[in-house]
C-alpha positions as CSV (number, residue, x, y, z in Angstrom):
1,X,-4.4,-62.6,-33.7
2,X,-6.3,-60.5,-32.1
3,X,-8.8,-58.5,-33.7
4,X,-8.4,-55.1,-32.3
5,X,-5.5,-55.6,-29.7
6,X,-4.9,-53.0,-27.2
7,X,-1.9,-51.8,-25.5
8,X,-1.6,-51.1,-21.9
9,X,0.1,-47.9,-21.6
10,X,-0.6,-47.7,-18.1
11,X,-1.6,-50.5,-15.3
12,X,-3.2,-51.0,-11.9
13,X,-3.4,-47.6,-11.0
14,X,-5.5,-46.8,-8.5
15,X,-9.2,-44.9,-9.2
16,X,-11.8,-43.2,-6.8
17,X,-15.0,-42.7,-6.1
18,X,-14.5,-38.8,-5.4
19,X,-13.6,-36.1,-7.7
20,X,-11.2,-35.4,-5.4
21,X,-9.4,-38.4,-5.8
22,X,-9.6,-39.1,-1.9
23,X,-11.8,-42.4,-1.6
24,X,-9.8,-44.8,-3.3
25,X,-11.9,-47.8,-4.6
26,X,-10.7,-50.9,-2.8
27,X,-11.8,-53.9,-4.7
28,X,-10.6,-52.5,-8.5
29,X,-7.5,-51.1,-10.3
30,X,-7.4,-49.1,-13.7
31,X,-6.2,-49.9,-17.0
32,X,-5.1,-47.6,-19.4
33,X,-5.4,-48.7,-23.3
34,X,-5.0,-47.8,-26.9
35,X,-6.0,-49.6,-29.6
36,X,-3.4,-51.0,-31.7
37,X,-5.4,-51.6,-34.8
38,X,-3.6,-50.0,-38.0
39,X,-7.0,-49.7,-39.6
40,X,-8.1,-47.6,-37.2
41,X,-7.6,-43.8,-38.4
42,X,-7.9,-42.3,-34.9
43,X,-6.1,-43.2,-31.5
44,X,-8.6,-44.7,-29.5
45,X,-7.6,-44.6,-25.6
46,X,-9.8,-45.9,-23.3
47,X,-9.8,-45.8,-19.1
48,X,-10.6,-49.0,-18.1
49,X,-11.9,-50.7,-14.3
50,X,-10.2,-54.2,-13.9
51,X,-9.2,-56.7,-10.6
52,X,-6.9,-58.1,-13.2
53,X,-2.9,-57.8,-13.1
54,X,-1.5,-56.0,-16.6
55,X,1.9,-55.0,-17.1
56,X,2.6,-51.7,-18.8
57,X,3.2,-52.6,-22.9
58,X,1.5,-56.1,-22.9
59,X,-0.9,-56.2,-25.6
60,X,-4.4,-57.5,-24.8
61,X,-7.4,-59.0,-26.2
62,X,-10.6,-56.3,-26.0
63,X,-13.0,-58.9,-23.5
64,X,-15.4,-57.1,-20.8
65,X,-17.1,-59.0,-18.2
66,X,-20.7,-57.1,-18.0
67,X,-21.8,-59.1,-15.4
68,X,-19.3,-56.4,-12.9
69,X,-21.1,-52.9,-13.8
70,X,-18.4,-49.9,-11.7
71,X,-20.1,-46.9,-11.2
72,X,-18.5,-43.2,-12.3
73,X,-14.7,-42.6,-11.1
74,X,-12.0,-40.4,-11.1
75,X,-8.5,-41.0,-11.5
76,X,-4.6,-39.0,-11.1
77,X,-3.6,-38.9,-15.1
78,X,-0.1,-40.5,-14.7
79,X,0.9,-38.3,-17.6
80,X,0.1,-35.2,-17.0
81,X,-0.2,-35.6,-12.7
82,X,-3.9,-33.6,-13.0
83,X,-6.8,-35.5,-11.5
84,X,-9.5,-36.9,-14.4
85,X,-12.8,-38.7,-14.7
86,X,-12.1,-42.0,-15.8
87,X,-15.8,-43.0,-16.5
88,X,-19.4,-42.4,-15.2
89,X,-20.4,-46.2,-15.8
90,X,-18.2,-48.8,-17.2
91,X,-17.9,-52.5,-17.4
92,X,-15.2,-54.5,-15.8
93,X,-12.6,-55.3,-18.4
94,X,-11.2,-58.6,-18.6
95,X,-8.8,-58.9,-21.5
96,X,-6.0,-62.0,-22.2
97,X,-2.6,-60.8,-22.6
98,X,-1.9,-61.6,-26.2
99,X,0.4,-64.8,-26.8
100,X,4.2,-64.2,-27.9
101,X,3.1,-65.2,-32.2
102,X,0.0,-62.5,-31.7
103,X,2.8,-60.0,-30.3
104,X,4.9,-60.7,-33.2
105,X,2.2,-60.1,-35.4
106,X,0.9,-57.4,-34.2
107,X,4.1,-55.4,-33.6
108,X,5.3,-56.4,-37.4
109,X,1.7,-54.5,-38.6
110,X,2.3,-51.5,-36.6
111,X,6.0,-51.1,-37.5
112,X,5.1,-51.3,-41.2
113,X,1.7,-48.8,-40.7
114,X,4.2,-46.2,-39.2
115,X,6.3,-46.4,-41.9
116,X,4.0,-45.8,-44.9
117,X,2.5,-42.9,-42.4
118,X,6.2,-41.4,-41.7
């Protein structure tokens, strides 16, 4: 198992070197994530540059390639439709899409940490 998987809520959404989201960055896509860790007291989402394929509710291994250094973007929150700064530096991130036992797993810990919170 992984050992803080992260869910992508959102994937390959474009991001843009403008505040004004008008120069849309050609070689990259974004990633939204949120750890998945039950230990973890606060909901940790984090925007993410990747020229990786995700899938919206895959859970994925936290693995950045710091050899691929993006420099600051902006982004259209898919949420709330208002435009957002998605980083001023970041690292590309690489993760593996967890393997159907890790899902399992991970999904069993998360059903049982909502209930003893509900």
């Amino acid at each position: 198992m992984p050992e803080r998987p992260y869910r992508v809520l959102h994937a390959n959404l474009p991001f843009y070197s403008d505040p004004k989201c008008q120069n849309e960055v050609q070689d990259g896509r974004l990633v939204v994530l949120r750890c998945e860790d039950p230990r973890q007291k606060q909901v940790t989402i984090e925007c993410m540059p990747t020229r990786r394929d995700y899938e919206k509710d895959q859970l994925v291994t936290w693995e950045l390639n710091n050899k691929r250094l993006w420099d600051v973007a902006w982004y259209r929150n898919p949420d709330s439709g208002e435009i957002e700064r998605a980083w001023s530096q970041s690292v590309e991130f690489i993760g593996r899409v967890a393997r159907a036992e890790e899902r399992q797993t991970i999904d069993t810990v998360s059903d049982e940490t909502s209930e003893k919170a509900g």
